[in-house]
N, C-alpha and C positions, 0 to 999 in steps of 0.2 A: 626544711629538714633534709640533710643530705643522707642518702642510702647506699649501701656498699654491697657491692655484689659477689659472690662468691661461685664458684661450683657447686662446693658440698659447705651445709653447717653442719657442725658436729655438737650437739650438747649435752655437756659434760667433760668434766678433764680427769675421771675415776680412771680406774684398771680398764673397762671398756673404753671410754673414748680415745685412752692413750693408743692401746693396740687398734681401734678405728684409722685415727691419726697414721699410724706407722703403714698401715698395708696401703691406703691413699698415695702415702705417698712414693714407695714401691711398685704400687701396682696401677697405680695410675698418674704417673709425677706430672702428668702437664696440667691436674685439676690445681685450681686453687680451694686452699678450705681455708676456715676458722674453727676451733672451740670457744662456744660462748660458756663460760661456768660461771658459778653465780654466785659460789663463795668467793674469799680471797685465798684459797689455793687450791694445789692439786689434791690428788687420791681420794676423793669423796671419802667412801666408807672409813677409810684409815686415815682421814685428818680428823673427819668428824669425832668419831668417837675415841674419847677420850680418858675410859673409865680401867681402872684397877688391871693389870693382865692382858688387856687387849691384844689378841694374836687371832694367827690364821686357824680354821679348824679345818681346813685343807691343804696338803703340804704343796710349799710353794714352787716345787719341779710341774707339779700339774699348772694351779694357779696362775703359774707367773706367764710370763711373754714364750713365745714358742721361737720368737727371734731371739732374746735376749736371754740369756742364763742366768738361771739363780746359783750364785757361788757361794753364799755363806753358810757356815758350817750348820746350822740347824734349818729342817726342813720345815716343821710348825712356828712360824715366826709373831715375832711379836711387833706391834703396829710400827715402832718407831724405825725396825728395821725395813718395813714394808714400801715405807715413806721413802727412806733412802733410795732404795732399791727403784722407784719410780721415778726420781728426780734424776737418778743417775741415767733411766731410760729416755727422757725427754732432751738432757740436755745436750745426748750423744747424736739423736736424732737429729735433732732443731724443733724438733714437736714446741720446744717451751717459746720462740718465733711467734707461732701460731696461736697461743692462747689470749682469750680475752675474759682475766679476771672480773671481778662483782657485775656481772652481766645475766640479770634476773630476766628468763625469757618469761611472757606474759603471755603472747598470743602467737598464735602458727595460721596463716590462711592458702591455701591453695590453689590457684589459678591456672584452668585447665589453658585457657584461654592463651597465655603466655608460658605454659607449666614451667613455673616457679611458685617459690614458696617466700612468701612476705614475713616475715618475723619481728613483733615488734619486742623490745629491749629495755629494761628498766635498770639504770646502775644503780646497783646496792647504795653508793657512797654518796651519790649527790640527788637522787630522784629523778634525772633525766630521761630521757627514753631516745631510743634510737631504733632503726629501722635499718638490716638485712634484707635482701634476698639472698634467694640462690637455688637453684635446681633439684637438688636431692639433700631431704631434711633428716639426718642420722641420730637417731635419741639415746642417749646410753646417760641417761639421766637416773638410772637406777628405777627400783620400783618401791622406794619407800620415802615417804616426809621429809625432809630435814629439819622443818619448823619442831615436830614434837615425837615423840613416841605413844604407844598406845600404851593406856592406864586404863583398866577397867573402874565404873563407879560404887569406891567402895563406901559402904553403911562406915559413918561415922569417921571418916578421912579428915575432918576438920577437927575434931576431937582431939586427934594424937600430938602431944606436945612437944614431939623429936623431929628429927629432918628424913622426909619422903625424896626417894631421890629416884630420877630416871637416869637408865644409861648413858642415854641420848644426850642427856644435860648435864653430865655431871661436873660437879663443880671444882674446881681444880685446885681450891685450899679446904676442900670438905676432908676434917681429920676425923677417922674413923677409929684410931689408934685407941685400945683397952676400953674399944665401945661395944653396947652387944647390938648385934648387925642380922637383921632380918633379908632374907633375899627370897622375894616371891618370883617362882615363876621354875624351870626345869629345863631350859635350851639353853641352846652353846652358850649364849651371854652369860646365865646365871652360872652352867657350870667352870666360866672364866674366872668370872669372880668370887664365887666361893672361896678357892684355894689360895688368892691372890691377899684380900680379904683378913681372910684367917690369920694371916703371918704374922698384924701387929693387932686388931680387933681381940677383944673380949672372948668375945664368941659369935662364930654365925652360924645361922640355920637357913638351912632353905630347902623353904616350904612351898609344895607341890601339891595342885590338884592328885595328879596320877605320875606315876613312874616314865621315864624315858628311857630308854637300850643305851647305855655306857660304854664305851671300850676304851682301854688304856691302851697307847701305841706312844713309842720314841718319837720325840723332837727332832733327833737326829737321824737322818737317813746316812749309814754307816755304808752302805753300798754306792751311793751316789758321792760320797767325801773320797772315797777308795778310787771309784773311776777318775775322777778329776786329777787324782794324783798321777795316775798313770794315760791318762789322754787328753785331746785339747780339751777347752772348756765347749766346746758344740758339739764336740760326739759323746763328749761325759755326758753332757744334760741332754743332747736325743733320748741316747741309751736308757736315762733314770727316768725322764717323761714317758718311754714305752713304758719300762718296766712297771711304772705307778699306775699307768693306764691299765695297762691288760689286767696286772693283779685288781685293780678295782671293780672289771667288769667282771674277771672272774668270780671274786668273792662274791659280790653283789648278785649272779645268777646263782649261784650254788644256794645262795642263803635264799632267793624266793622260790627256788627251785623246792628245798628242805627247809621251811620253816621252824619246824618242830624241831629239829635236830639244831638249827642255826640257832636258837631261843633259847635251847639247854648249853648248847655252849659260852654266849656272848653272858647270859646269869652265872654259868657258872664258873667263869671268870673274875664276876665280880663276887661272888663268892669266897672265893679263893682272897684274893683280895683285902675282903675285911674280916676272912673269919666263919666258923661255923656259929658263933653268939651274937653274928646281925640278923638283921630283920629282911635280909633280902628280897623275900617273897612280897613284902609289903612295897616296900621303897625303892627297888632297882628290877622288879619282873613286869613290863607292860601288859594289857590284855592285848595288846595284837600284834600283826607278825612284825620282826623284822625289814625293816625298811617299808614297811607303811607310810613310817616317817621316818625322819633322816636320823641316822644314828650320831650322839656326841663323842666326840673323840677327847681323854682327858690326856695331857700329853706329862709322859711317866709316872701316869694313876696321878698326881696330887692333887684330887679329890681326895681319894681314896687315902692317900698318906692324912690329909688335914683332919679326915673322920676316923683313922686309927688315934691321931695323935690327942683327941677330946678338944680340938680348936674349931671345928664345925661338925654338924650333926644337919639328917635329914630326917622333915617331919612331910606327911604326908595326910592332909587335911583338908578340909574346905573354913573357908574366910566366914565367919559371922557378922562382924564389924570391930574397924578397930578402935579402941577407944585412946584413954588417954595414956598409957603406957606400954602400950604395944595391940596386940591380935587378939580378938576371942575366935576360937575355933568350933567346929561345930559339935568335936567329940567330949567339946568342956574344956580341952585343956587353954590354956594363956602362954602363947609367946612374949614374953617382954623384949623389948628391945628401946634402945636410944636412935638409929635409926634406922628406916623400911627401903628399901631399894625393889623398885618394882620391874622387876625384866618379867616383863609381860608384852612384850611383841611390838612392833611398828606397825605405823600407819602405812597403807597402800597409799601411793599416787603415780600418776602418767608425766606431770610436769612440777617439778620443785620451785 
């Protein structure tokens, strides 16, 4: 079996191992590298997933390359733009040279003795295996499964007679259209798809152990579209990179700094929002502070628009079991639905 030697491996061909890729080769042009990735393309997170809405809930002047500028007019972008945006980065580079598609890494050993690192290789497409080295092993393989997402074991999940759907899997002719659409779970994913969801669906609910901190903020950065008109495209997106920085570290200390104060305002915003005849104390006020956990970002409230307009609604309960047409809850009431969509979190892992 023949071995091929490298400098650096790099695994993964996500947002991380692209910008890996680029400073390697900038900053050090005489290493050689590879990306072994182990799907059949780039962007990890934003090939993979492939469900309703999928976009950034970070805006993409931060996000993106600090070489490379994000020029398109919305800053909260949605996956398919994301893709673009990374292809256009590789192939400007020659990073896309350097990748070695369905290349499933299996084992990493370490050899003081020789320091290198032996990697062996299983190709997705034929079962082969191949064998790496190379000196410095770079992992930007993410920190979650690809295989599955995490589903907690519900009482009675065999029961229900509709389609259980995870993010992570979602199925690409799954019609959801004038169906009523359960979404368990309260993080950025579910508040994606809620609104997205909504627009041809029946109805959706989603349903939440406990409350999460909401803020509605612009897709578009109107300041950063303004610069670009009036400067190159590198000092535009310097400029809009501080400016999103600083403001974020700003906000973000003022709010741990003032909890209590930051709490009354982020609720009652969402207050504002739907109304003095919501339930916001139940379903949008957490018991704890501000950025304990990550706040969701809805981008121009439509959440918010979808639960004025009577297209989704927020129920805020614990799961009994579900049976055969939807949810028992614990406070008695029944969600029915046609189908469950469980955005209930990923699996941890070290190597995919």
């Amino acid at each position: 079996m023949s071995v091929q030697h490298v400098d650096v491996l790099v695994i993964g061909a996500g947002i991380s191992g692209i910008g890996a890729a680029y400073h390697l080769q900038v900053e050090a042009p005489n290493r050689t590298y590879l990306i072994l990735e182990g799907r059949a393309d780039i962007g990890g997170t934003w090939d993979l997933f492939r469900y309703p809405g999928i976009r950034s809930d970070s805006d993409m002047h931060t996000l993106g390359f600090e070489f490379k500028p994000w020029n398109a007019e919305k800053s909260i972008a949605d996956g398919p733009s994301i893709m673009a945006y990374l292809r256009e980065t590789i192939a400007e580079s020659g990073i896309d040279r350097h990748i070695r598609f369905n290349h499933l890494v299996r084992q990493a050993e370490w050899s003081s003795a020789t320091a290198t690192w032996t990697v062996d290789v299983e190709l997705a497409t034929t079962g082969e295996h191949r064998t790496y080295t190379c000196n410095f092993l770079s992992m930007c393989s993410g920190y979650y499964s690809y295989r599955h997402g995490h589903t907690p074991d519900f009482t009675g999940r065999e029961r229900f007679q509709g389609e259980i759907i995870h993010p992570q899997q979602w199925p690409e002719d799954l019609d959801y259209a004038d169906k009523r659409v359960v979404v368990i779970g309260s993080g950025a994913t579910a508040m994606t798809l809620v609104p997205a969801l909504a627009e041809t669906a029946a109805h959706v609910t989603m349903l939440q152990r406990s409350p999460t901190y909401v803020a509605a903020g612009p897709d578009v950065d109107h300041i950063a579209n303004g610069l670009r008109r009036a400067l190159p495209d590198s000092w535009a997106y310097a400029v809009t990179r501080w400016k999103n920085t600083t403001l974020q570290q700003f906000f973000y200390k003022r709010m741990r700094a003032s909890p209590d104060r930051a709490k009354d305002l982020l609720v009652g915003r969402v207050r504002t929002a739907l109304g003095d005849g919501y339930d916001v104390d139940t379903h949008f006020t957490p018991s704890y502070a501000p950025w304990d956990q990550r706040l969701c970002v809805v981008p121009n409230g439509d959440l918010f628009d979808a639960i004025n307009a009577g297209t989704a609604s927020v129920v805020t309960d614990r799961i009994v079991r579900f049976d055969e047409t939807g949810i028992e809850l614990e406070s008695g009431d029944h969600l029915d639905a046609d189908i469950i969509v469980t955005a209930t979190g990923l699996e941890l892992s070290l190597i995919h």
